[in-house]
C-alpha angles and dihedrals in degrees: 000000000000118000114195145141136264129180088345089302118109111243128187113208114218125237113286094248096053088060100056098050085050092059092035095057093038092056090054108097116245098226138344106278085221098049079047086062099044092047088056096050104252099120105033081046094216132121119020122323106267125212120213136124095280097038091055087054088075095078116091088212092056094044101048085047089061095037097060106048092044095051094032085058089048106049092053114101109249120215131194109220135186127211126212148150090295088048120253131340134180112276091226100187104038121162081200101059095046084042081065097041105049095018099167143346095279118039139054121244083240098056085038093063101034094050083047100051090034087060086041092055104033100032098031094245145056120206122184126171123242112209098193124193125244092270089047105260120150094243090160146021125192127179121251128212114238096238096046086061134069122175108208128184114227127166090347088305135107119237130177126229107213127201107223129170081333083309127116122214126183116223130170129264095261093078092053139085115196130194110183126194124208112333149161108205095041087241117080123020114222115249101248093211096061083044091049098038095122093045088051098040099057093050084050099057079042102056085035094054078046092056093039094050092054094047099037101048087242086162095074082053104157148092124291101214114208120180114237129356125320127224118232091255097042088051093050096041089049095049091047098047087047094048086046104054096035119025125093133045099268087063098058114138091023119148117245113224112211133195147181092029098301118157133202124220115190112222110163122109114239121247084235094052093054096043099244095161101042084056095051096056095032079062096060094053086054087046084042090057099037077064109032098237125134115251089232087065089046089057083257094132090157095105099024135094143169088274104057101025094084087042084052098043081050094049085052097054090046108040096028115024091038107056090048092047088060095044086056091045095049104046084042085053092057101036111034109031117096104277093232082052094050100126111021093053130065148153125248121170115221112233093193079093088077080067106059086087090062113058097172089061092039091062095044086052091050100044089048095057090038088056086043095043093243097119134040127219084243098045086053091045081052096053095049094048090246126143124257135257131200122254079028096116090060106105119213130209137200106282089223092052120106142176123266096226086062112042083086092064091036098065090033090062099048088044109108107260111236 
């Protein structure tokens, strides 16, 4: 057993074996999110709507939200970065940043940092083991379920709480990467679908009365009149024959063939009427802002238009991606950066990526560092995986910019000497 130091607290490190068997259990799903659904009564449509984290998954508004942070973060290309007396410069060879690419045997960068953000935005919290090496070193991450982690505070100092074979260990910080959502305290993030229950559960009896409508021919809702009594047989044949001929969606617009006198009275109130399909979208613009992601994103074009969608895609990248880009880089910078590194190294993701679909922007990007000497040919070359050239690294400037230091000499030499 290895005994070493993180951060100045005294961590043992367990057997090898024992480790692997504690990332290997806590990569294996609790339950089939399907299975989680029918359980709760969305698919077999019967009992109360039920809100959890799988049930609210239902809804195509909550699921592309989280989709698309998560999917969005992880798409952006992550640097490691150095700072030093001639500012920063690129950490080339990182084991961190490997470490992120290529985190464990059986999973991409890509799907690492999407699943952790996607826990961290639509369960509040994203928890990913941290196998460590005996001189301290991250070697291995590993995503952790939600329910298969607990933070807990003991002695001013944060702990975790980890599921294994239906057993909880406790093991330090240091193991952890944790990724919070919103929170009070710093420790733990709400879970923004408990928050945002009544919100959810009202778009879920609404998608459900949509799906039941539709099955059940609600749309023929009314009374069948028959003069005098009918006669058990005569009930049941009637209401079969009905039910047969007319119920069901396939059936919508049949003519109903009555006999013996019998009258219907339609009694039913229209989609239309109620306002079914004002609610509905009017329920993904409360999802939209639970999440802070612009309707137009969400296929919600009602309130969009070629003027305000780039100022809302812009809005998006600054109040939502942002703030959970900083969260990730954060929690990378203090847990897997090289202890004796801790401080002058850190991770920042480069949102100019959000640009390579629109060449038009890129260039004007480009062309605007290169007249300010901020870029390089070749670091642009660089960016857009494109080869070298020599003479590429020399930076160029407007030809009518001057120092400010100077402007003062320069109008004083071309002033008429008295």
């Amino acid at each position: 057993m290895a005994k070493y130091k993180f951060l100045g607290v005294t961590v043992f490190e367990k057997e090898e074996r024992s480790v692997e068997i504690q990332t290997g259990t806590l990569a294996t799903p609790s339950s089939d999110l399907l299975n989680a659904i029918s359980s709760a009564g969305l698919l077999n449509s019967s009992g109360p709507v039920v809100v959890n984290n799988s049930t609210a998954l239902t809804l195509s508004a909550v699921w592309r939200s989280i989709n698309l942070i998560s999917s969005t973060l992880a798409g952006l290309p992550l640097k490691h970065y150095t700072h030093g007396d001639n500012g920063r410069t690129t950490v080339t060879k990182s084991s961190a940043i490997r470490l992120l690419k290529f985190p464990n045997d059986i999973m991409t960068g890509y799907i690492f940092r999407e699943s952790l953000i996607a826990n961290a935005v639509g369960r509040g919290n994203g928890y990913a083991y941290i196998k460590r090496d005996g001189t301290g070193n991250a070697i291995e991450l590993m995503p952790i379920l939600n329910n298969n982690c607990i933070p807990i505070l003991y002695n001013n100092k944060i702990f975790y709480k980890i599921r294994i074979n239906n057993n909880f260990e406790t093991v330090d910080s240091a193991y952890i990467l944790h990724i919070p959502g919103l929170s009070f305290d710093g420790r733990v993030g709400y879970n923004p679908i408990t928050i945002a229950r009544e919100s959810i559960e009202g778009a879920l009896s609404t998608q459900r009365f949509g799906n039941e409508f539709y099955k059940n021919g609600a749309h023929i809702g009314g009374a069948l009149e028959v003069p005098g009594v009918l006669s058990d047989t005569a009930y049941n044949r009637l209401k079969e024959s009905w039910n047969e001929k007319n119920q069901g969606v396939e059936k919508t617009g049949s003519t109903a063939i009555l006999e013996g006198g019998t009258k219907f009275t339609k009694i039913g109130i229209a989609p239309e009427e109620a306002q079914f399909l004002q609610t509905r979208q009017w329920q993904i613009t409360e999802i939209a802002r639970w999440f802070g992601v612009p309707p137009h994103m969400l296929a919600d074009l009602q309130n969009s238009s070629l003027n305000n969608i780039e100022q809302q895609s812009m809005e998006f990248v600054t109040y939502t991606l942002l703030p959970w880009a900083n969260r990730f880089e954060e929690e990378c910078s203090r847990k897997l950066v090289a202890p004796s590194k801790i401080g002058t190294e850190y991770f920042e993701h480069e949102f100019n990526g959000l640009l390579r679909a629109d060449s038009q922007a890129r260039g004007e990007f480009y062309q605007k560092m290169v007249g300010i000497g901020s870029l390089s040919p070749n670091q642009i070359a660089e960016l857009e995986n494109m080869q070298k050239f020599e003479g590429g690294d020399q930076r160029f400037i407007q030809a009518g910019y001057a120092p400010i230091d100077k402007i003062s000499a320069f109008y004083e030499a071309k002033a008429p000497q008295k």
